[in-house]
C-alpha positions as CSV (number, residue, x, y, z in Angstrom):
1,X,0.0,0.0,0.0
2,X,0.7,3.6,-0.7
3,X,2.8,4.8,3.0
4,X,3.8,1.3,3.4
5,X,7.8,0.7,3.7
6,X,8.8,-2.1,1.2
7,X,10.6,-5.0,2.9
8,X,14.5,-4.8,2.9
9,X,15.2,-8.2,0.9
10,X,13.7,-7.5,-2.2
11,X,15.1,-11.1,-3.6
12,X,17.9,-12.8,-5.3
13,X,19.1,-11.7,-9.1
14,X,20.3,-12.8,-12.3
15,X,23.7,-12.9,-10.7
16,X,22.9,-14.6,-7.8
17,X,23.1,-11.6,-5.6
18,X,21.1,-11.0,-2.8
19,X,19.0,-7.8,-3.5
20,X,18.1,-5.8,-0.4
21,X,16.3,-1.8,0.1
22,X,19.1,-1.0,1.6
23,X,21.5,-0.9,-1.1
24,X,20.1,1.8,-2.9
25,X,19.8,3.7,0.3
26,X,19.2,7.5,-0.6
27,X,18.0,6.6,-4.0
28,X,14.4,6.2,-5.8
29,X,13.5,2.9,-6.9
30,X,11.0,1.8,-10.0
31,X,10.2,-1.6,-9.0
32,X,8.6,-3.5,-11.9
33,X,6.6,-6.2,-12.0
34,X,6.8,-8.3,-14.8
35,X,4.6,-10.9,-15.9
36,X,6.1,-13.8,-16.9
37,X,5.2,-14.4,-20.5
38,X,5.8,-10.7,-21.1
39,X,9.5,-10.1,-19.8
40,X,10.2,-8.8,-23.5
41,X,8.1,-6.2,-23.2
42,X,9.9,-4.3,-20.6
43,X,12.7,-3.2,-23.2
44,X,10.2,-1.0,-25.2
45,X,8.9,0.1,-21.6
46,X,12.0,1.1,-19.7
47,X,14.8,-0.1,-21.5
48,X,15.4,2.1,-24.5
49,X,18.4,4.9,-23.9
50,X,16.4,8.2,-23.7
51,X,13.6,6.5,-21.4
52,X,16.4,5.0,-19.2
53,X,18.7,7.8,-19.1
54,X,15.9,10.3,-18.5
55,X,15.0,7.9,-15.1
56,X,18.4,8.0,-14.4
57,X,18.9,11.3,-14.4
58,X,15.8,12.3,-12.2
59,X,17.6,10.0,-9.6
60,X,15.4,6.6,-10.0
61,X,17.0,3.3,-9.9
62,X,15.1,0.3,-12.2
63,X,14.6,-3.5,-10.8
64,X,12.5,-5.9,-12.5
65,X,11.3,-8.9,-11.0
66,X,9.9,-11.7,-12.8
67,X,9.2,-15.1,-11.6
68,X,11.3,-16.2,-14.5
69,X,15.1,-18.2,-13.0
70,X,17.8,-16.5,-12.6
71,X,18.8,-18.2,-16.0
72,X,16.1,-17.2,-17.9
73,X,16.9,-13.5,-16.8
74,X,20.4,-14.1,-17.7
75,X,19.9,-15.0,-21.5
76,X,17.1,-12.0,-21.5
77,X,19.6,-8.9,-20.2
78,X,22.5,-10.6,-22.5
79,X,20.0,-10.6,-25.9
80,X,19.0,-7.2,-25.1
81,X,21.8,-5.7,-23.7
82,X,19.3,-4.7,-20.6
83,X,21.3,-2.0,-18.2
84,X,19.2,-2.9,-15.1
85,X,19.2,-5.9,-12.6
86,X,16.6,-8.5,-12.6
87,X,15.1,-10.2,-9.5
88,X,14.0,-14.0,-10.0
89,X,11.2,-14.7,-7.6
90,X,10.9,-18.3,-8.2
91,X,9.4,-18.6,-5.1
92,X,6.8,-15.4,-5.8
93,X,7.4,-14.4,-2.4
94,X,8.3,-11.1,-3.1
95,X,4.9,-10.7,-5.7
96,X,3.0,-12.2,-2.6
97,X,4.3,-9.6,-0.4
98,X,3.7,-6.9,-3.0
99,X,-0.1,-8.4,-3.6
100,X,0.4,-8.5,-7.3
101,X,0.2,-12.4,-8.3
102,X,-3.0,-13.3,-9.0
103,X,-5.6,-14.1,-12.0
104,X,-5.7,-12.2,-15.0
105,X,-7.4,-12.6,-17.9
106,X,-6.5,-11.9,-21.8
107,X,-8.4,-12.8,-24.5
108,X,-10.9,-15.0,-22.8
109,X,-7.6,-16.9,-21.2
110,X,-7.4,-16.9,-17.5
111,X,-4.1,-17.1,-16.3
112,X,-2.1,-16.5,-12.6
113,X,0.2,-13.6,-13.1
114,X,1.9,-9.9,-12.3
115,X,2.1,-6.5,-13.9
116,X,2.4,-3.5,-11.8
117,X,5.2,-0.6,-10.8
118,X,5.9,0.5,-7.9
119,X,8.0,3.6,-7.3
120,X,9.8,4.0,-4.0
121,X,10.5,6.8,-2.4
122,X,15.0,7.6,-1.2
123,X,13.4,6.1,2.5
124,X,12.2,2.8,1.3
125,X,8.6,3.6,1.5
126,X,6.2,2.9,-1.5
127,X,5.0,6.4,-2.8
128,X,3.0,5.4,-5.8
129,X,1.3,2.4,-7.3
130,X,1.0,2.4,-11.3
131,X,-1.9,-0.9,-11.5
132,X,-1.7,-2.8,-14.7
133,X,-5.1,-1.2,-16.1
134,X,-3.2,2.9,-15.5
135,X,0.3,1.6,-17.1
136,X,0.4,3.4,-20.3
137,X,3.0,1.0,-22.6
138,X,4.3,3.3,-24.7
139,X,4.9,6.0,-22.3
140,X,5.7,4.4,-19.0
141,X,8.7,6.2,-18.3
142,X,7.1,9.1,-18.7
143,X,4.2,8.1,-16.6
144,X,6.7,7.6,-13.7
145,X,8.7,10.6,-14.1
């Protein structure tokens, strides 16, 4: 929820590394949910130069999470050269604790999944929810800047 402080281990990435708040202590944090059979999409979302530089430079640092392996999310950021870490919650502990894993529907198809941004503020509390149905594709950096 909005006021709510997210919870210091975030999860593990691509690397292996154990991702916690409080390494990006003093800094603003897009973290982006990512449903599983749409990791490609955030590259046209977040990815390309002038949308990533322009969070950048406003102070914002980008994590994906997906529930996606660690190898998966390897072979994505390596194809498309992605500049931001990417958290493998196998275990979808951290989209439990976030409240975003659940149904969804497309195209008549029901199917459990995640899609939602959450921008944290330099103090580790959530400031701002962006639900799937407000997330405008082709201007989602812009939407959180």
């Amino acid at each position: 929820n909005i006021g709510d402080k997210a919870p210091e281990i975030l999860g593990i990435n691509e690397k292996g590394e154990e991702i916690r708040l409080s390494d990006y202590k003093g800094k603003k944090i897009v973290l982006y949910f990512i449903p599983k059979t749409q990791l490609q999409v955030v590259r046209h979302k977040l990815q390309p130069a002038d949308n990533y530089t322009d969070l950048r430079k406003a102070g914002y640092e980008v994590i994906g999470v997906s529930v996606d392996n660690e190898k998966s999310h390897q072979k994505f950021i390596e194809k498309n050269n992605l500049p931001f870490t990417l958290i493998a919650d196998t275990d979808k502990k951290l989209v439990e604790q976030f409240g975003v894993w659940g149904e969804k529907s497309m195209y008549g198809r029901k199917y459990m999944g995640i899609r939602t941004t959450f921008i944290i503020n330099e103090e580790g509390v959530i400031e701002r929810i962006i639900t799937p149905k407000e997330v405008k594709t082709k201007d989602h950096a812009a939407q959180i800047l």
